[in-house]
Legacy VTK file of the C-alpha trace (Angstrom):
# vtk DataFile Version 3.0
C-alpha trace
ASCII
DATASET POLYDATA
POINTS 69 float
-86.494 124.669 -2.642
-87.396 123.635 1.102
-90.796 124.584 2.560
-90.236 127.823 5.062
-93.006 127.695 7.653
-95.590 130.177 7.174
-96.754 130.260 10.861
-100.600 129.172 12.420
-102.744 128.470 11.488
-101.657 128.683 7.914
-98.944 125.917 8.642
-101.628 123.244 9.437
-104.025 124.336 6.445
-101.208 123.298 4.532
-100.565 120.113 6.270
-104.143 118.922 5.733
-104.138 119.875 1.821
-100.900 118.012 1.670
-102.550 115.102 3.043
-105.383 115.638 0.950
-103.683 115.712 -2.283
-100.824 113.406 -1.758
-102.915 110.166 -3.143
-104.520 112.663 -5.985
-100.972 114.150 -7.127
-101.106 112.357 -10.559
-104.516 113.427 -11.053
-105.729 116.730 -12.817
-108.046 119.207 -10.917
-110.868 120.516 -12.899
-108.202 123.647 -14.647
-106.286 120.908 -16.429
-103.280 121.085 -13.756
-101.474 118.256 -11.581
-103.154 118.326 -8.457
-99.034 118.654 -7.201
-98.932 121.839 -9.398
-101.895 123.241 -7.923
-100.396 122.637 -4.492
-97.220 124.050 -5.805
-98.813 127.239 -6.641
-100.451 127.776 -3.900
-97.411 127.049 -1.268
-94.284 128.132 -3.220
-93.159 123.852 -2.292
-93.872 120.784 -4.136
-96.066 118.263 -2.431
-93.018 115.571 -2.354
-90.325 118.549 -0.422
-93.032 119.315 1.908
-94.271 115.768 2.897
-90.336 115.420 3.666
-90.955 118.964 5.678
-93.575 117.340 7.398
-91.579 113.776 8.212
-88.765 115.814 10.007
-90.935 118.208 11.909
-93.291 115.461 12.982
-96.331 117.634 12.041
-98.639 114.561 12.311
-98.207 113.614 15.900
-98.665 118.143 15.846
-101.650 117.999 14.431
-103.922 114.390 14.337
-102.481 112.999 17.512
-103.064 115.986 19.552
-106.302 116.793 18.619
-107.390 112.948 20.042
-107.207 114.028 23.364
LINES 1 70
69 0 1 2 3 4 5 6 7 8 9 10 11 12 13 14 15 16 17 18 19 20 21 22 23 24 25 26 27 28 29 30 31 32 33 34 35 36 37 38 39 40 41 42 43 44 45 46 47 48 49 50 51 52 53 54 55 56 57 58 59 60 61 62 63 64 65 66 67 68
């Protein structure tokens, strides 16, 4: 399954929890799931298909670069 974009601002909530959780993926949240379940759950995506989403689509220079100026 590929990530479908869900439009503003949900889009770049998404990003940010992405970023969030990508080092924490291998952890467990305080339910007893993978932190990369959780995100799952909550996106329809897993957290490895949608930092590949996020490669492509250059949603970093979208939004971190942007928001230096």
């Amino acid at each position: 399954m590929t990530y479908l974009s869900k439009g503003e601002p949900e889009d770049e909530r998404i990003y940010f929890l992405a970023r969030y959780l990508w080092n924490k993926k291998h952890e467990l949240s305080s339910k007893g799931l993978l932190w990369s379940k959780v995100f799952s759950n909550q996106t329809g995506t897993t957290l490895e298909e949608y930092m590949v989403y996020a490669q492509t689509n250059n949603l970093k220079e979208r939004y971190i670069n942007d928001r230096k100026i």
